[in-house]
Backbone as ProteinMPNN parsed JSONL, in Angstrom:
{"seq_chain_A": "XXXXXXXXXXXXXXXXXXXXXXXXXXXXXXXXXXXXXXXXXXXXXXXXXXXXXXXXXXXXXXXXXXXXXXXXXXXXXXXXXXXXXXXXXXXXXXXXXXXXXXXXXXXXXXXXXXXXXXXXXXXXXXXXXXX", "coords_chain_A": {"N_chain_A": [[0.821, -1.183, 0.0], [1.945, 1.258, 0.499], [3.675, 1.75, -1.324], [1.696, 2.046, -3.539], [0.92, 4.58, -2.622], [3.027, 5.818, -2.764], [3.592, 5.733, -5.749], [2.164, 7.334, -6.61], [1.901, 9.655, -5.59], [4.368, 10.33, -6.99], [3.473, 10.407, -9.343], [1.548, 12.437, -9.548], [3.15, 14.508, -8.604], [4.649, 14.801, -10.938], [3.317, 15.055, -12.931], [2.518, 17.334, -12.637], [4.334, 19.023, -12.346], [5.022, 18.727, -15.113], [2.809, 20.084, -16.07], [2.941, 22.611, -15.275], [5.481, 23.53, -16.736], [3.865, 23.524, -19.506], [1.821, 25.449, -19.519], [3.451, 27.317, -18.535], [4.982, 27.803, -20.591], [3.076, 28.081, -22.644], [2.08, 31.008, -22.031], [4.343, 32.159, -22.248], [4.356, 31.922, -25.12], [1.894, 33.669, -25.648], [2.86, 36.278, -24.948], [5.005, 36.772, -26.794], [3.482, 36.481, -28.972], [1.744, 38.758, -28.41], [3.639, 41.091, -28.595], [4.102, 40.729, -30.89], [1.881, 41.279, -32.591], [1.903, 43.892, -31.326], [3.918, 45.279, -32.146], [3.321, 45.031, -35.765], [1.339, 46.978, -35.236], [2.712, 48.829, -34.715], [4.144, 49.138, -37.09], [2.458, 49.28, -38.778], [1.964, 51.815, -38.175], [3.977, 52.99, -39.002], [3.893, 52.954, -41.968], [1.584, 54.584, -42.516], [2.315, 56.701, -41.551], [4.828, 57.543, -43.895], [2.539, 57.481, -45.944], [1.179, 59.501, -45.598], [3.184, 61.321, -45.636], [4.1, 61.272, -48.401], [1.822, 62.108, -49.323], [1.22, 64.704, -48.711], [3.766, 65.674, -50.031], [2.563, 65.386, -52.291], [0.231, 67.032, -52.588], [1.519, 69.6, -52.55], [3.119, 69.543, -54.426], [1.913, 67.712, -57.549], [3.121, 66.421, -59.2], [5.526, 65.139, -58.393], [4.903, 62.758, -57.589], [4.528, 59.095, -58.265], [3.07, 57.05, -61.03], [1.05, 55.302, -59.546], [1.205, 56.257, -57.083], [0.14, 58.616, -57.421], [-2.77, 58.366, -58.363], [-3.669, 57.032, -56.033], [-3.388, 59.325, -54.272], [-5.368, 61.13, -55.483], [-7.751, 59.505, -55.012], [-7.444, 59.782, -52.289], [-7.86, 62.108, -51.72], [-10.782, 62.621, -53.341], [-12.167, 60.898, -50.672], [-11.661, 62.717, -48.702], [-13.501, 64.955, -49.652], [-16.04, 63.616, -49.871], [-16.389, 62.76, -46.836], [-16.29, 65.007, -46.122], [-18.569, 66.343, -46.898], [-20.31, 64.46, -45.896], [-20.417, 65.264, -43.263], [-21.261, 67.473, -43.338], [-23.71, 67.331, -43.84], [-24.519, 65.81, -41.58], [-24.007, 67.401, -39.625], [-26.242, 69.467, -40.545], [-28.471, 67.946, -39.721], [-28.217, 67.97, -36.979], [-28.701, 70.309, -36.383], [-26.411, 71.95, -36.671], [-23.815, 73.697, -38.197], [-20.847, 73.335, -39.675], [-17.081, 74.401, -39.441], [-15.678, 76.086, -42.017], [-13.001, 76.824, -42.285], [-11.573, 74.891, -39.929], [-13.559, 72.66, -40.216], [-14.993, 71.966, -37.632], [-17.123, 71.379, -35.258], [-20.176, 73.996, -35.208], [-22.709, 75.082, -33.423], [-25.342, 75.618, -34.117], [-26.619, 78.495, -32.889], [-24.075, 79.663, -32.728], [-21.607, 82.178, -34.127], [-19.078, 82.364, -34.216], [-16.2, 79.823, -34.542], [-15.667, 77.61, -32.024], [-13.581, 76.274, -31.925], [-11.489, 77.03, -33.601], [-12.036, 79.436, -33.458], [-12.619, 81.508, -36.318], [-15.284, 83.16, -38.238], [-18.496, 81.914, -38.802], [-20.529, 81.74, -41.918], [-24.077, 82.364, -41.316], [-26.684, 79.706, -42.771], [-28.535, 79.962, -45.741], [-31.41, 79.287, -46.089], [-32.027, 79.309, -43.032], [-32.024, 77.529, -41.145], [-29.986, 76.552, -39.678], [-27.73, 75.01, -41.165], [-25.202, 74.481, -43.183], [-26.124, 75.158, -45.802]], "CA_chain_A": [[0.0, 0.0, 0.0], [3.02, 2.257, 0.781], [4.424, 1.564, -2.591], [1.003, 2.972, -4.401], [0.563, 6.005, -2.532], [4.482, 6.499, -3.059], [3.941, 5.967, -6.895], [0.783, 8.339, -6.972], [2.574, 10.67, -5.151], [5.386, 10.604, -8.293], [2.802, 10.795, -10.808], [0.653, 13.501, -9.299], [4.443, 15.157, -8.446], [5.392, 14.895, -12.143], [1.96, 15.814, -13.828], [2.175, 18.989, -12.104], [5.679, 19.458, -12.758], [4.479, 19.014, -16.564], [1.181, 21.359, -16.371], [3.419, 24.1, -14.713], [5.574, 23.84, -17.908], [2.714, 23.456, -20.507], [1.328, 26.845, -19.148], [4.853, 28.317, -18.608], [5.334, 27.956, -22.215], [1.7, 28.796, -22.975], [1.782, 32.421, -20.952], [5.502, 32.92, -22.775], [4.123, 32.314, -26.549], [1.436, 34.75, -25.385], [3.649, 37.524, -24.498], [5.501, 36.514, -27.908], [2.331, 36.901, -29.639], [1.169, 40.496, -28.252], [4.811, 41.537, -28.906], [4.487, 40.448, -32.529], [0.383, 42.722, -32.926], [2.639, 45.261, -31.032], [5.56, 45.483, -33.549], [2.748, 45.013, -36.343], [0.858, 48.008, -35.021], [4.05, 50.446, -35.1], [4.479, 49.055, -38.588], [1.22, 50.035, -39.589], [1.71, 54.017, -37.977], [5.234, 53.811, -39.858], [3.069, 52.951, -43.342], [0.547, 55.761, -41.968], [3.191, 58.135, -41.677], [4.864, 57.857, -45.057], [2.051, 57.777, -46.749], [1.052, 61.064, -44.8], [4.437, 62.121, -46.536], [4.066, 61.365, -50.004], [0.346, 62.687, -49.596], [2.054, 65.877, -48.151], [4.669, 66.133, -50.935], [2.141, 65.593, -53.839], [-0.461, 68.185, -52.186], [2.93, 70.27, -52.688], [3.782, 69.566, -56.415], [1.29, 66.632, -58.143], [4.394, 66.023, -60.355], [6.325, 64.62, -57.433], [4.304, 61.486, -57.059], [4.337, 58.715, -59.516], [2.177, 56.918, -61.186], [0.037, 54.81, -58.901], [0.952, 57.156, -55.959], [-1.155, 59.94, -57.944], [-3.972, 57.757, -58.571], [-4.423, 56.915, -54.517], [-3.833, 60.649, -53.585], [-6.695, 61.394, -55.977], [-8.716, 58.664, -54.298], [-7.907, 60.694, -50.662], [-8.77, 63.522, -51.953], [-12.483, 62.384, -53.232], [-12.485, 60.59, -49.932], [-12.365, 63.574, -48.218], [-14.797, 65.616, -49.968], [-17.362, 62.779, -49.372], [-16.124, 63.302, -45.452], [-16.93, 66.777, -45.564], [-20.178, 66.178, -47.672], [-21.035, 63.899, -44.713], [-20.052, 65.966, -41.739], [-21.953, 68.843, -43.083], [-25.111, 66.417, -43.461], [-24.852, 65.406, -40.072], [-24.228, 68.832, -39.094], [-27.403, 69.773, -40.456], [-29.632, 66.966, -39.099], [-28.092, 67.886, -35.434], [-28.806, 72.093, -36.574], [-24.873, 72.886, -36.561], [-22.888, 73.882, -38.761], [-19.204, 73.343, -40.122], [-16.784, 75.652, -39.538], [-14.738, 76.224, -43.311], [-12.137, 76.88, -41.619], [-11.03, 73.936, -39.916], [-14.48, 71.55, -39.784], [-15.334, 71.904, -36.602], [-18.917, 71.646, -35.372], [-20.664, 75.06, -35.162], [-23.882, 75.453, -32.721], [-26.604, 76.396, -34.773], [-26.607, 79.83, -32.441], [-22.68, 80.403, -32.46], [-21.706, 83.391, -35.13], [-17.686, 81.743, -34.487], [-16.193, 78.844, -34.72], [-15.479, 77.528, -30.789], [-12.098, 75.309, -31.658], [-10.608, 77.856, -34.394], [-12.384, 81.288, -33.799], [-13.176, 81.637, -37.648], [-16.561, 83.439, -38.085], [-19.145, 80.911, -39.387], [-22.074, 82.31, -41.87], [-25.228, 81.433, -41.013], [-26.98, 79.565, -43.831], [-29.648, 80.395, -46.524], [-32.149, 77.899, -45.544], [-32.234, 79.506, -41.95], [-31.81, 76.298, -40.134], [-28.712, 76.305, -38.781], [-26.522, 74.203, -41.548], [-24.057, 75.491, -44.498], [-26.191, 75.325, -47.143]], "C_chain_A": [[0.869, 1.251, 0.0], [3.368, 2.965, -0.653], [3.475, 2.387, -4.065], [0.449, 4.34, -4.02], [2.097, 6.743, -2.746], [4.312, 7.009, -4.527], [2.952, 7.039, -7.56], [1.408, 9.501, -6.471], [3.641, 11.371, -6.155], [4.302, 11.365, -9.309], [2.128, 12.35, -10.661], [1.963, 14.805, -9.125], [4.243, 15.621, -10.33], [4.285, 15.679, -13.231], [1.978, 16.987, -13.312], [2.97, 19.38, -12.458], [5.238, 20.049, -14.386], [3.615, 20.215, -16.731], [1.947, 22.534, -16.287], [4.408, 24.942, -16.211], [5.448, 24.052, -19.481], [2.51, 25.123, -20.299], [1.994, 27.832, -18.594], [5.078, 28.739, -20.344], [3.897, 28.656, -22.819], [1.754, 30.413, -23.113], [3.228, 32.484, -22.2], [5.253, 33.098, -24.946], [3.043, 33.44, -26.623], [1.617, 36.034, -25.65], [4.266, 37.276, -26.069], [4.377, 37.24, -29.01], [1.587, 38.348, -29.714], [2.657, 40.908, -28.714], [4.888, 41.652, -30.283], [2.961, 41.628, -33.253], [1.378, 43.656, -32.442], [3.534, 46.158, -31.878], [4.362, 45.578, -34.86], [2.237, 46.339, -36.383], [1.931, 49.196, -35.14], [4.619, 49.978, -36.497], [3.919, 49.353, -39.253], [1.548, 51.936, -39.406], [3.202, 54.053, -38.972], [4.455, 53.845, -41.482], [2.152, 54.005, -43.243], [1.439, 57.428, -42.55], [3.888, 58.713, -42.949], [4.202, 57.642, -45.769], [1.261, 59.628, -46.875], [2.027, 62.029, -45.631], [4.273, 62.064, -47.937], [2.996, 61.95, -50.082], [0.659, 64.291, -49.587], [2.574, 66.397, -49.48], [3.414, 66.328, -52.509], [0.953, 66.792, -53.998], [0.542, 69.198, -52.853], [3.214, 70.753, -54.28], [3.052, 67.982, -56.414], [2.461, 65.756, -58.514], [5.708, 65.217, -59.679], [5.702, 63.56, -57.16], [4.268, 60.481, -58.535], [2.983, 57.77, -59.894], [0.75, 56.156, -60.337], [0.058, 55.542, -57.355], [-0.166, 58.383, -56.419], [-2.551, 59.333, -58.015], [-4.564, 57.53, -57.044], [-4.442, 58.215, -53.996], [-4.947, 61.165, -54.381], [-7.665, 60.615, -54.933], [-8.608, 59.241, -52.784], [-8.655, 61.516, -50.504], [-10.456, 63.983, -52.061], [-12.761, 61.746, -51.749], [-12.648, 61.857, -48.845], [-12.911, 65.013, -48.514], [-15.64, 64.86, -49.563], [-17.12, 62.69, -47.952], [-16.601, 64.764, -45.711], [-18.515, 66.384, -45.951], [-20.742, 65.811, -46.458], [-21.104, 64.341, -43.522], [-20.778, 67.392, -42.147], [-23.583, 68.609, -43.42], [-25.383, 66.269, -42.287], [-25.15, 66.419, -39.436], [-26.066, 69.858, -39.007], [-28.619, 69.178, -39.777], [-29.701, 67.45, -37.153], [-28.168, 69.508, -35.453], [-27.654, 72.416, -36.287], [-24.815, 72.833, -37.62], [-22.003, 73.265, -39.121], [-18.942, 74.161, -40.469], [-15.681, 75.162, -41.271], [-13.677, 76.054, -43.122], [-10.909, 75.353, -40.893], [-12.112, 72.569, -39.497], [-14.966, 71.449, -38.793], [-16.434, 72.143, -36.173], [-18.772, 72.91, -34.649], [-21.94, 74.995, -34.259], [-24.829, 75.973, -33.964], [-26.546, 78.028, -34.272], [-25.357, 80.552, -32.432], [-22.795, 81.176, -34.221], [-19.931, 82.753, -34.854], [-17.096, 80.319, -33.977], [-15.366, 78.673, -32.655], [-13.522, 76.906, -31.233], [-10.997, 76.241, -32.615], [-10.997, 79.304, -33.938], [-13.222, 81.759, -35.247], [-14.424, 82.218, -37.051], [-16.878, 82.605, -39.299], [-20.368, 81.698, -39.845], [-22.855, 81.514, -41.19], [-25.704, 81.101, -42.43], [-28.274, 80.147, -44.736], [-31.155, 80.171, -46.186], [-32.717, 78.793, -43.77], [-32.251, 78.57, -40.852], [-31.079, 75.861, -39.364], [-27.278, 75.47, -39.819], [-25.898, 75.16, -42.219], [-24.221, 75.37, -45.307], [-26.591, 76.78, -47.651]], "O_chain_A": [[0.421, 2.265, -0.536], [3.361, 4.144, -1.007], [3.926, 2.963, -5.054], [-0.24, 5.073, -4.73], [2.273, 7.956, -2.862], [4.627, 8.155, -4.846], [2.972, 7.461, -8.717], [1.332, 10.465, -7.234], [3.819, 12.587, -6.213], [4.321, 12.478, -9.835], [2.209, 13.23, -11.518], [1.706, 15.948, -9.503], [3.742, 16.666, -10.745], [4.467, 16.586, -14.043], [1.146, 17.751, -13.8], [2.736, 20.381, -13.135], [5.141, 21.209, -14.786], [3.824, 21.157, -17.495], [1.744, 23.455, -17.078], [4.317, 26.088, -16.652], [6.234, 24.455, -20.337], [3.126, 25.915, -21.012], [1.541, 28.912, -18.217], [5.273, 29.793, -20.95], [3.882, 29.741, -23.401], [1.5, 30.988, -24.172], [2.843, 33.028, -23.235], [5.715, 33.914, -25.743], [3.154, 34.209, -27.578], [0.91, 36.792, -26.314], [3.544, 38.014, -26.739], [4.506, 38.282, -29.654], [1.047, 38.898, -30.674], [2.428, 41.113, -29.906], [5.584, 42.489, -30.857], [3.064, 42.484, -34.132], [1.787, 44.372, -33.357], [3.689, 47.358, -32.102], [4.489, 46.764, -35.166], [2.52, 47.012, -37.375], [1.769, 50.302, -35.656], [5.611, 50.562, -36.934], [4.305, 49.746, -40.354], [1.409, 52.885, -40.177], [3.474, 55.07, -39.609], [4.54, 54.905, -42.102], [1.928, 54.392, -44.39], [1.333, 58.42, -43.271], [3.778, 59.901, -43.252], [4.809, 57.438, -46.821], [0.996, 60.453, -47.749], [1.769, 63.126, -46.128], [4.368, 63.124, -48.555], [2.963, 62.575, -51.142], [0.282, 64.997, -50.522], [2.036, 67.348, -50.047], [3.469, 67.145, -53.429], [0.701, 67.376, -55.052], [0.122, 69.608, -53.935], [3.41, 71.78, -54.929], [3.395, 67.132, -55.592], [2.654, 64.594, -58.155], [6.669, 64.784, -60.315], [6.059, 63.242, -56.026], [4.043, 60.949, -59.651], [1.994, 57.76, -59.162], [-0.407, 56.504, -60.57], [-0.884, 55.425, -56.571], [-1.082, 58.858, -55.748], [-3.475, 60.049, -57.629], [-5.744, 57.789, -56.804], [-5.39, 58.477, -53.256], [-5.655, 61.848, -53.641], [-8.281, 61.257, -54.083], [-9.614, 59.181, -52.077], [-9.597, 61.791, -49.76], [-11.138, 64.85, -51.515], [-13.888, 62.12, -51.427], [-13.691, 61.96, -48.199], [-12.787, 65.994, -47.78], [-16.275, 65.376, -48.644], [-18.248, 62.357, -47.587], [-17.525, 65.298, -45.098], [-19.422, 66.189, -45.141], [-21.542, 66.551, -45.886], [-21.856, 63.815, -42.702], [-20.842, 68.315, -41.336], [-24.47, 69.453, -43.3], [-26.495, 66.58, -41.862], [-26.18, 66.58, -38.782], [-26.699, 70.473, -38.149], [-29.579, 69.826, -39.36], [-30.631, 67.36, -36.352], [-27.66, 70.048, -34.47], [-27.633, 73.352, -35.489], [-25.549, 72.092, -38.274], [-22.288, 72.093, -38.875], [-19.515, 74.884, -41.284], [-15.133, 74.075, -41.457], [-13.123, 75.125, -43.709], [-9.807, 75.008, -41.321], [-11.766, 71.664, -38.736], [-15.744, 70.499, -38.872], [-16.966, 73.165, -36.607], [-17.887, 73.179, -33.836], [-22.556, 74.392, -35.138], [-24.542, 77.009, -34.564], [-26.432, 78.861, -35.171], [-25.314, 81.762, -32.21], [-23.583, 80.933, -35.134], [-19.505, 82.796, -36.008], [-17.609, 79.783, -32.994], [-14.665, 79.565, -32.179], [-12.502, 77.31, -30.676], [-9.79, 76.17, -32.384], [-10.212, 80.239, -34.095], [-14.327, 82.3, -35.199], [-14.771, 82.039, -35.884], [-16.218, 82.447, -40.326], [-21.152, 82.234, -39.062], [-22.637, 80.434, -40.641], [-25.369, 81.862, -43.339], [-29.015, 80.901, -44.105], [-31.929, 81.12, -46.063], [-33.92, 78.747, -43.514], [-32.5, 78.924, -39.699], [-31.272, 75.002, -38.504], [-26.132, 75.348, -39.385], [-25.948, 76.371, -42.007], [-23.307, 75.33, -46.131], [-26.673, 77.012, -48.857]]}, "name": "protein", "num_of_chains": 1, "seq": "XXXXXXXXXXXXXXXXXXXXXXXXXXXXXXXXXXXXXXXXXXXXXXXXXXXXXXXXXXXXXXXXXXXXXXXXXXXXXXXXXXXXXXXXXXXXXXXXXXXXXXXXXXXXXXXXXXXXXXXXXXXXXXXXXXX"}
């Protein structure tokens, strides 16, 4: 009887031993794993950033971008007109404004823009938007 609570005593020893380094290793590919989205994610803001730059430079001079770089800074460009389009929709539905200036919502009752200063007309319409 000695002999099977000795050898249960091993096993239950050794299976734990094991588990501890199952879920040592587990927890360390983990940390491996967020480390690797982490590094991913500052690889994405470095792709962010020079594209920020070439967008920059071709704002600048067109003629400085080549050919399929001109074709996606076009495609920013309509992207944000249809951003404004939409932010001065919304604007209207919620009776503000957009300031010209730098976009910034307007109060329906403000006469300047709160985050720039700018003076904001009022619109045609009388409603409060910027049409």
């Amino acid at each position: 009887m000695s002999d099977f609570f000795d050898n249960l005593g091993k096993t239950v020893n050794d299976t734990a031993k094991k588990a501890i380094k199952v879920s040592n290793e587990l927890v360390e590919v983990a940390g491996i794993n967020l480390n690797i989205r982490l590094e991913q994610n500052k690889r994405g803001g470095y792709y962010r950033e020079i594209g920020r730059i070439m967008y920059d430079a071709y704002k600048k001079d067109p003629s400085s971008a080549g050919g399929d770089i001109v074709g996606l800074c076009k495609s920013v460009d309509e992207s944000e007109e249809i951003i404004a389009d939409l932010k001065k929709k919304a604007a209207a539905l919620r009776k503000n404004r957009v300031c010209g200036s730098c976009g910034g919502k307007v109060a329906g009752t403000m006469n300047y823009c709160p985050a720039c200063g700018s003076k904001v007309e009022k619109c045609e319409c009388g409603c409060g938007c910027e049409e």
